[in-house]
C-alpha positions in Angstrom: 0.0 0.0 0.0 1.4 3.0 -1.0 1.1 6.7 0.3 0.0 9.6 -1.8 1.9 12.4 -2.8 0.2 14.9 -0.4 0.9 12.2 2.6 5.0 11.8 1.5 5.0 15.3 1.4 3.2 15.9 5.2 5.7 13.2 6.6 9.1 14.9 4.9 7.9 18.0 5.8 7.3 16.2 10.1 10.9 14.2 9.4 12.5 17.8 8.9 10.7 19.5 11.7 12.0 16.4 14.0 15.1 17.2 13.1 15.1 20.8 14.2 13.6 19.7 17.4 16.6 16.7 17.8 19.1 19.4 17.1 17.6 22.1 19.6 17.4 20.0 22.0 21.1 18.4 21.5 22.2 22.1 22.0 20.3 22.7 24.8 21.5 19.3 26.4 25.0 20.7 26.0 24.6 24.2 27.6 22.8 22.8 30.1 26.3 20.3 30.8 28.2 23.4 30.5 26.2 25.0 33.4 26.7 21.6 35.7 30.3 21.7 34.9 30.2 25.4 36.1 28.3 24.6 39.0 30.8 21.8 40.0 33.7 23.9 39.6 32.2 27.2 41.6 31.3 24.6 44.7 34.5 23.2 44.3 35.7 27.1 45.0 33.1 27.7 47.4 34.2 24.1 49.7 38.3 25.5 49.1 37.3 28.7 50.2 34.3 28.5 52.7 34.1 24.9 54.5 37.4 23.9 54.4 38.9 26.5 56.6 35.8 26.7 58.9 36.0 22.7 59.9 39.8 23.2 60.1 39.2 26.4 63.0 36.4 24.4 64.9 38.5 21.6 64.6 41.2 23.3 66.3 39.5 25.2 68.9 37.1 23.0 70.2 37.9 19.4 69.0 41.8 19.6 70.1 41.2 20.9 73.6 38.1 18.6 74.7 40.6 15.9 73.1 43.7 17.2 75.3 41.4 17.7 78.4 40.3 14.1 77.9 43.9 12.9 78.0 45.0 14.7 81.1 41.7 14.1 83.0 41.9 10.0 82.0 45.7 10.3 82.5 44.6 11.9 86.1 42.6 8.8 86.7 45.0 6.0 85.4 48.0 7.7 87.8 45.9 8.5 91.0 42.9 5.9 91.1 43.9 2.8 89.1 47.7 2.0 89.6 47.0 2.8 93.5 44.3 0.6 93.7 46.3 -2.0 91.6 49.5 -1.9 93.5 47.1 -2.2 97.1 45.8 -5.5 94.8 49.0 -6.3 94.2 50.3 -5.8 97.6 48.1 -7.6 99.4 48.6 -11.4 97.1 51.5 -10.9 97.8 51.4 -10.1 101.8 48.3 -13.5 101.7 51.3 -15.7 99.5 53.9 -14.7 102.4 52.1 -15.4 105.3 50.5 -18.6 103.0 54.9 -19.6 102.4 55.2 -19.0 106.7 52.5 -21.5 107.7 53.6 -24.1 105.3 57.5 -24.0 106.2 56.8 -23.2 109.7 58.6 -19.9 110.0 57.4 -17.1 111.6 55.7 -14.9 109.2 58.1 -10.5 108.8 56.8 -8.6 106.5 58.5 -7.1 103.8 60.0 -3.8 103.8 58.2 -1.7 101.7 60.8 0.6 99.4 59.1 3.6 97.7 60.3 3.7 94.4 59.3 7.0 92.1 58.2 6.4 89.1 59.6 7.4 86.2 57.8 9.8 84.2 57.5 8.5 80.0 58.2 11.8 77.9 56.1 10.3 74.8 52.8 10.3 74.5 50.6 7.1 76.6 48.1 4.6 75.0 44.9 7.3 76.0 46.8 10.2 73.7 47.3 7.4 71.0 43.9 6.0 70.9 42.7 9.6 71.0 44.3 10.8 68.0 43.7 7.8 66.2 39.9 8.1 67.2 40.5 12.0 65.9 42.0 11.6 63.0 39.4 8.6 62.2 36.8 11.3 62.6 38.2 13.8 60.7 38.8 11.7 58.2 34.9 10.7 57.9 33.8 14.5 58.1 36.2 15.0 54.7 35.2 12.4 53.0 31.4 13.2 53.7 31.4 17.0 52.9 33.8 15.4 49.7 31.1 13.3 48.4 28.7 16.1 49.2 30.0 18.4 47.2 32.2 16.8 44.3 31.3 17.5 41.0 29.3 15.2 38.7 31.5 14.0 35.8 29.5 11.6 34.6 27.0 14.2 32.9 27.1 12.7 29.2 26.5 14.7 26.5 27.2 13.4 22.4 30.3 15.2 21.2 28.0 15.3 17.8 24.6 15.6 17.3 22.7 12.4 16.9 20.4 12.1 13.6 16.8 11.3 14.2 15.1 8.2 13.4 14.3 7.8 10.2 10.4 7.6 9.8 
């Protein structure tokens, strides 16, 4: 079955004005990527310029000192709660194991003379200061890559470097 020429005519006449439309559109697909790359690049600037530098000051004036106060206070602890109470632990197995050696051999039970020795003081850092700035940087490390994601730019926009032809009808 065959079209008249009236009909051939009406559907060139659509074909061409298709292809007008495909072409618009094709340009308008690329401005529009050259406005998301744009986009990308200024919040790129504005995450340089703006964000970066504000976490980096709240970073270090209030997430350095609540960590340093941490450390001294839990250092605090460690040096005047815990090794006391371990070394009165300590002190007394010991004290039960002599008077437990006296009963078995028979001698009479002295107690041993108890020699203060000071401590000596570790100039590097202790396990609470390493497992804080590990827990730190772990943290900052998930706040950059966050606002990263956030705000990276979408290269996977795809536009045809050449107009694609319409169908043909």
């Amino acid at each position: 079955m065959s079209l008249s020429r009236k009909r051939q005519k009406e559907l060139r006449q659509l074909q061409s004005e298709a292809n007008k439309l495909w072409a618009a559109q094709q340009v308008i697909v690329g401005d529009a990527a050259n406005v998301a790359r744009e986009a990308g690049r200024q919040l790129d600037n504005f995450r340089r310029e703006q964000v970066v530098p504000t976490v980096q000051d709240v970073y270090e004036h209030r997430v350095v000192p609540a960590v340093d106060k941490s450390i001294k206070f839990s250092r605090d602890v460690v040096d005047h709660k815990v090794v006391p109470a371990i070394g009165g632990v300590v002190g007394s197995a010991l004290s039960a194991w002599d008077i437990a050696n006296a009963k078995r051999t028979g001698t009479p039970y002295t107690p041993r003379a108890v020699v203060a020795v000071p401590a000596e003081r570790k100039s590097g850092l202790g396990i609470g200061a390493v497992i804080a700035i590990v827990l730190g940087a772990a943290a900052a490390v998930g706040v950059l890559v966050a606002a990263w994601q956030a705000l990276r730019a979408d290269d996977e926009l795809w536009v045809a470097d050449d107009p694609l032809n319409a169908p043909e009808a």
